[in-house]
MIDOSE-1310 file (N, C-alpha, C; in nm, 2 decimals, decimal comma, always signed):
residues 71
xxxx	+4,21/-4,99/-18,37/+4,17/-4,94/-18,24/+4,01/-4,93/-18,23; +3,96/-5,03/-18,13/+3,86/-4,99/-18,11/+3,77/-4,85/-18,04; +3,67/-4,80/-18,10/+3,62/-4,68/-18,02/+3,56/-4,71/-17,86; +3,57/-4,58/-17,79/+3,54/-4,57/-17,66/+3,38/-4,53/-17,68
xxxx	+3,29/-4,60/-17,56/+3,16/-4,57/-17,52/+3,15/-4,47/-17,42; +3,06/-4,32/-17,40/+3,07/-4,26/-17,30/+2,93/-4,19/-17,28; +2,85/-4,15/-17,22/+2,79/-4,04/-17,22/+2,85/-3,89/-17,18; +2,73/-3,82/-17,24/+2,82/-3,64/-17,25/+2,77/-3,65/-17,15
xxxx	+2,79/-3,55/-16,99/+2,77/-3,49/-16,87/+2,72/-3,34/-16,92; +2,80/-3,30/-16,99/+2,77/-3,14/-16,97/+2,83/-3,06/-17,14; +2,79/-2,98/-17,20/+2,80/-2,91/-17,35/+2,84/-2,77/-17,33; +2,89/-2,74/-17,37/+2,92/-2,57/-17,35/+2,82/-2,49/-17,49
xxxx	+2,85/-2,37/-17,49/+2,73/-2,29/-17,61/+2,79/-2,36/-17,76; +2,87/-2,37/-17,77/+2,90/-2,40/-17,92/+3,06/-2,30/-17,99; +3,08/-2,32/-18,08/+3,22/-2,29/-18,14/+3,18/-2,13/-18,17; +3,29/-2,06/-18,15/+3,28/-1,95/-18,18/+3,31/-1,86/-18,33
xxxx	+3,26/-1,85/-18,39/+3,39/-1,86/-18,57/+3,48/-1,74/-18,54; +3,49/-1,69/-18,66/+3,61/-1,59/-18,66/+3,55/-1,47/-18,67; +3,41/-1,44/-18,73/+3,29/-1,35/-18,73/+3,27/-1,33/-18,63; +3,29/-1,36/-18,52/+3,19/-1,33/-18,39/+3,10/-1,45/-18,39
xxxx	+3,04/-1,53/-18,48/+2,90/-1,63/-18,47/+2,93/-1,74/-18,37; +2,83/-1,77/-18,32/+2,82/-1,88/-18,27/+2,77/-2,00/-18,30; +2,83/-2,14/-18,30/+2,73/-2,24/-18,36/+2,73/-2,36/-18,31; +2,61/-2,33/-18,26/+2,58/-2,44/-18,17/+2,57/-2,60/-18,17
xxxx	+2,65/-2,61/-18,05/+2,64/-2,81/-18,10/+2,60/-2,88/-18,12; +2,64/-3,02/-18,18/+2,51/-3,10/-18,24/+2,47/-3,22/-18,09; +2,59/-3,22/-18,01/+2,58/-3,31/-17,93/+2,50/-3,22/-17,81; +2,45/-3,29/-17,71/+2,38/-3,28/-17,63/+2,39/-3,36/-17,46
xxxx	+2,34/-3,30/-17,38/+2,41/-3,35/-17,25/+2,31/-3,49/-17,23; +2,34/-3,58/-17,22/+2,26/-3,76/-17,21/+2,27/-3,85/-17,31; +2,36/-3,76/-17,39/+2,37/-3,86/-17,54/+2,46/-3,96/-17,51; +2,51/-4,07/-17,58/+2,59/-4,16/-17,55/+2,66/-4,14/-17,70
xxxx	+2,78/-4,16/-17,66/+2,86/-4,11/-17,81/+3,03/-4,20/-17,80; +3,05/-4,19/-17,91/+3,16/-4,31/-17,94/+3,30/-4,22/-17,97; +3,36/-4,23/-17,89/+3,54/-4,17/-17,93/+3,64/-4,22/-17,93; +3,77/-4,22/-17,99/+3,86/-4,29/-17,96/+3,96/-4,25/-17,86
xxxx	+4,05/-4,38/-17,86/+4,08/-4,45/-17,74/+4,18/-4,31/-17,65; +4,23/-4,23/-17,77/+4,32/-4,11/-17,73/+4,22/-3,98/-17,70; +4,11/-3,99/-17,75/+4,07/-3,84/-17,72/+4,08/-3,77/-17,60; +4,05/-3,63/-17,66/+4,01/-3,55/-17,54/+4,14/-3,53/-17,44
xxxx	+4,09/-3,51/-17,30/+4,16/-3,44/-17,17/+4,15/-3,49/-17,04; +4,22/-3,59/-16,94/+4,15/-3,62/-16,85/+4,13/-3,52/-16,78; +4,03/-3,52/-16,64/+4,05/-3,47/-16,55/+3,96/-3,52/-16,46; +3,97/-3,50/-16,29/+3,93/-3,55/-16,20/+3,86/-3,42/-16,15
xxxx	+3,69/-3,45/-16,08/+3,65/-3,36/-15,98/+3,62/-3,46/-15,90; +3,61/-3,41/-15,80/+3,50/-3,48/-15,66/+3,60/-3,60/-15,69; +3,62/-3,67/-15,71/+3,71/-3,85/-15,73/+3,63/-3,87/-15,83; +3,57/-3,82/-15,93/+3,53/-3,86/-16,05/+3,62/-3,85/-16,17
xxxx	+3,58/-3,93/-16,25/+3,70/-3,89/-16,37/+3,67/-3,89/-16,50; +3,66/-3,77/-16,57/+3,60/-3,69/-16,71/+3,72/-3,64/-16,79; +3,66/-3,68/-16,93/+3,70/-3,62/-17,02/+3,67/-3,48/-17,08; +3,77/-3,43/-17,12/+3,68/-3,30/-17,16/+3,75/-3,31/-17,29
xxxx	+3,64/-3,30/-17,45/+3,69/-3,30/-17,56/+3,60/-3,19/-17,64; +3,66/-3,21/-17,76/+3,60/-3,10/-17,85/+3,49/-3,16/-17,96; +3,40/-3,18/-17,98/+3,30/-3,20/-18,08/+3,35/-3,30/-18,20; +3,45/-3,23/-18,23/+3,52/-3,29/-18,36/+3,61/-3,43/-18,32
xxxx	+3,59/-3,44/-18,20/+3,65/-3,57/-18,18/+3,59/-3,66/-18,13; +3,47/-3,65/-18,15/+3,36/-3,76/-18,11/+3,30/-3,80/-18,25; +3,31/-3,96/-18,25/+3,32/-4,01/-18,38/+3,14/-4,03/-18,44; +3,10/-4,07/-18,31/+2,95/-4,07/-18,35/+2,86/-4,05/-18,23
xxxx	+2,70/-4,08/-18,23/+2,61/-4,07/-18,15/+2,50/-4,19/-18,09; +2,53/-4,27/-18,03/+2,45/-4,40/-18,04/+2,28/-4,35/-17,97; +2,22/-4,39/-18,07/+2,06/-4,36/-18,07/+1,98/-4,52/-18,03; +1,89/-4,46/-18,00/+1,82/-4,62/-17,95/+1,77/-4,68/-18,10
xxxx	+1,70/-4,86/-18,08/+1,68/-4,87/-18,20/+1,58/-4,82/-18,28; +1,60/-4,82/-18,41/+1,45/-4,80/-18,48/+1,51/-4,60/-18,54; +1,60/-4,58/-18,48/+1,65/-4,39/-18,53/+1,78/-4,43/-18,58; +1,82/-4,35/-18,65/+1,94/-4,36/-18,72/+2,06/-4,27/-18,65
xxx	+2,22/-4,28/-18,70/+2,27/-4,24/-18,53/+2,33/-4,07/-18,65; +2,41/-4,04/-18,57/+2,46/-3,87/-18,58/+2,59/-3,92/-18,60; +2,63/-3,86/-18,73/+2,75/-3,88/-18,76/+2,85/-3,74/-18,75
């Protein structure tokens, strides 16, 4: 299966542990990032149509050339 191309829209604060901590994500809102073909959640606003996933299901981060990507 090939991976899906997307950019993020929007990040929430980050995972919360079992401590109380918080830890903030690595992804960011304009990144363009690679998932597969099942991830995540659809959903529709306005007639638009978004996925909403979890961090851990985003396989990587496509960076422009010349940087290395986020694995």
């Amino acid at each position: 299966e090939k991976p899906q191309e997307g950019e993020v829209v929007a990040v929430g604060k980050g995972k919360r542990l079992e401590d109380g901590k918080v830890v903030p994500l690595d992804v960011q809102a304009g990144d363009r990032i690679l998932f597969g073909k099942y991830s995540g959640s659809e959903i529709k606003i306005d007639g638009n149509e978004y996925l909403i996933m979890r961090e851990d299901e985003v396989l990587g981060v496509i960076v422009s050339a010349g940087k290395t990507a986020k694995a």
